[in-house]
Phi, psi and omega in degrees: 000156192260132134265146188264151203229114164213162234251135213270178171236077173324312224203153189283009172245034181283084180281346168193163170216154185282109168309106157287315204200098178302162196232318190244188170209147163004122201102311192298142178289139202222149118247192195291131198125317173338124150256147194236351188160159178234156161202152165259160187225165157001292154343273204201171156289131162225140176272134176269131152319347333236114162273350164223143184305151164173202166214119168349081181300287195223159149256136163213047160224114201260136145018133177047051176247131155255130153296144184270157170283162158079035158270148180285097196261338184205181178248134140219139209243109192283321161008272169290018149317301187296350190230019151083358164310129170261086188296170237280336183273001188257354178279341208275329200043054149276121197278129196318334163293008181245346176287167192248008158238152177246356183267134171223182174269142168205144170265132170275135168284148172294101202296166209230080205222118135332112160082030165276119188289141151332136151280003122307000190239164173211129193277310197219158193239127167293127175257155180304136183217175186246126158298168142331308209281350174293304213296142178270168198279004178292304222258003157295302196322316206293329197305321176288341163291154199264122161257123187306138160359126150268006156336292173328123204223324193276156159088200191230277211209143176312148163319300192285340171282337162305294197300330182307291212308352187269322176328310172255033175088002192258152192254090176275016187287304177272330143331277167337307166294326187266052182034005179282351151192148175351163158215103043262164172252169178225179201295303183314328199273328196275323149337298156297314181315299248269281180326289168278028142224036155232003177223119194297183187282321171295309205311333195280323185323305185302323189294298175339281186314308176309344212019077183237144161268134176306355182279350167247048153180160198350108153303153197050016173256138173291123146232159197252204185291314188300309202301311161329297174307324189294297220286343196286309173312298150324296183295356199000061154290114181279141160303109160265129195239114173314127171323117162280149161347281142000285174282331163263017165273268188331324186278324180298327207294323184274344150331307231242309180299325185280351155328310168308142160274086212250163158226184194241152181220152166231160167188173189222135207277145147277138194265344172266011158268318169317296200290336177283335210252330184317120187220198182298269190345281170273080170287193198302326203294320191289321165313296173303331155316284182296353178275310191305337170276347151269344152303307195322305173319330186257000178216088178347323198282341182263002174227024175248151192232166168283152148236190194295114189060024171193153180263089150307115183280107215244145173324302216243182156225126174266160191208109205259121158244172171302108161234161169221170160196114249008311196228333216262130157265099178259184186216098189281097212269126215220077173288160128082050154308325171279011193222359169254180172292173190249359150278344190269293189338329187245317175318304183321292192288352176281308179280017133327294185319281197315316183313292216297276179336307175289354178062005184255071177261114210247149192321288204285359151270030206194010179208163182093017177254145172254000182200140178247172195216123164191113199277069185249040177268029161276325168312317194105344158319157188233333151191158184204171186249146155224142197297153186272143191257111212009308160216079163263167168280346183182195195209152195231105171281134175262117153264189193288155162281142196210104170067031187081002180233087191282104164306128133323011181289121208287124153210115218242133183270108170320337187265355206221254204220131173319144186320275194314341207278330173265013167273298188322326192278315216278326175321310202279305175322305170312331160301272155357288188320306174296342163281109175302337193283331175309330177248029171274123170280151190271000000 
């Protein structure tokens, strides 16, 4: 029997994903464990799994698609486990990284997300479709055009096709004799015909990128890309560029945060035990991991998330920070802090480091914190406010140092804890920096 494959939910605000990279193709034999494909999701690239045995029926998401979650991304024929068929490329002993397509079929494993569909369900069906990035920048334009009836069956050319060709100057009689277009033509054909041969392949491209129409300019003049430019210019038109995954994973994050009901508390650290104990390895940032994860301990309020109608309380302290790398910002979750070394605390961020740059980052490095860190005091900023990461109780901004004293500001969801309850944490925090048993391994 054909299983449906549907495009999974990582995370709970993933509302869609990128298919990045197929791992097998059409044919190929899957069992359970198989990584079969990567996507992204809001998060990270994570590599998928196959939890059930087959063979690879159909694809219907090709590479660099983005997908609704609970869309129908593949076939798989379970079947056929059972009947000892080998397909043809494994008979061949060609290894699948050497075919010369890369779109396969694969089953996702289910994640383990409130309110995710079944990978046995399906919301919705992909139908096969061509991206934009197939397409040449002629057949995006045409795409953009009112196309005519197929009705038309008769004659040398349509009605609407008349009316183009006098628009732009075309003789189609003679187009025609000369093989420059079809019989009967239609609106689309006279279109094409127009552009290439009144436009280079960059000009159309810009015009295609711009989303500007060829009626906006000078019919019968050849133009090339500078004419574009000029006219992009004259006109001080802006590039629109579609919201990467990413960028609407933050904007929903930030959505949602401003929702909280929050305030700000700054206070300032002494910086001269961070500076004496800082070294490459163990830097400020990895020290403010372990003092914050040991106030935290001491303060119940700091380990709590909102759920539905109830404050959870959590056991360890996790601790989620801001890393980036270049444009893309993540929030990097650092568990049970409170029970490691301040050496395991920089090995951790070192393979962080590594994850993120590999783009191989996984759900559970990226959910389970109850409280954040975001650090720009290397910019040389000297304070700032920062949003709280979705649903921790609060966020700690690290500005820059000034005169031994590194600003702090606390932003806190009012409802989990109260002003005082966080002037007692930033105490106790202040208390910590200033203690040597704090930069003592236990």
């Amino acid at each position: 029997m054909d299983y449906k494959v549907v495009m999974p939910r990582l995370s709970d605000s993933m509302d869609e994903g990128e298919l990045v990279e197929w791992k097998i193709k059409p044919g190929d034999t899957v069992k359970n464990g198989d990584v079969i494909a990567e996507v992204e999701s809001d998060k990270a690239v994570i590599e998928i799994q196959s939890f059930k045995s087959g063979v690879v029926k159909k694809i219907l998401v090709k590479e660099g698609t983005t997908v609704s979650v609970g869309t129908t991304i593949a076939l798989i024929d379970t079947d056929s486990t059972s009947t000892g068929e080998v397909p043809e490329n494994k008979k061949q002993g060609v290894p699948a990284k050497e075919q010369t397509e890369r779109h396969t079929e694969v089953s996702i494993p289910k994640p383990q997300v409130q309110n995710s569909p079944q990978l046995g369900e399906t919301d919705k069906t992909a139908s096969p479709s061509v991206s934009t990035a197939d397409l040449n920048p002629i057949d995006i334009l045409l795409g953009t055009t009112d196309t005519e009836p197929s009705s038309f069956t008769g004659g040398e050319s349509s009605p609407r096709a008349r009316v183009e060709a006098k628009k732009y100057g075309l003789n189609i009689k003679q187009l025609q004799k000369e093989k420059k277009l079809p019989l009967p033509v239609h609106v689309s054909d006279i279109k094409r015909y127009y552009m290439q041969r009144y436009f280079t392949p960059k000009a159309l491209k810009l015009i295609s990128l711009y989303h500007l129409s060829i009626d906006m300019f000078e019919a019968g003049k050849k133009h090339n890309e500078a004419d574009i430019k000029a006219y992009i210019e004259s006109h001080d038109i802006p590039l629109e560029k579609p919201l990467t995954i990413s960028q609407k994973s933050i904007i929903a994050m930030l959505s949602e945060s401003v929702k909280k009901p929050v305030y700000h508390m700054t206070d300032y650290l002494d910086t001269a035990l961070l500076n004496q104990y800082a070294t490459k390895e163990l830097t400020v940032t990895v020290w403010l991991l372990k003092l914050i994860s040991e106030a935290m301990m001491q303060h119940d309020n700091f380990r709590m998330t909102w759920g539905t109608n109830t404050i959870q309380l959590w056991p360890n302290a996790n601790i989620s920070l801001a890393m980036a790398d270049g444009e893309l910002l993540y929030m990097l979750v650092f568990k049970e802090l409170n029970k490691k070394e301040v050496t395991q605390i920089a090995e951790e961020l070192k393979t962080f480091k590594t994850k993120i740059k590999a783009r191989k980052l996984t759900k559970e490095d990226l959910t389970g914190s109850t409280f954040g860190i975001s650090n720009l005091g290397m910019t040389g900023i000297r304070q700032f406010d920062a949003m709280i990461n979705r649903n921790d109780c609060g966020i700690a901004a690290i500005g820059s140092e000034s005169n031994g004293n590194l600003a702090i500001t606390l932003t806190i969801d009012h409802r989990i804890v109260n002003g005082y309850q966080a002037a007692l944490f930033m105490q106790t925090l202040k208390d910590l920096a200033i203690d040597p048993k704090s930069f003592k391994e236990q």
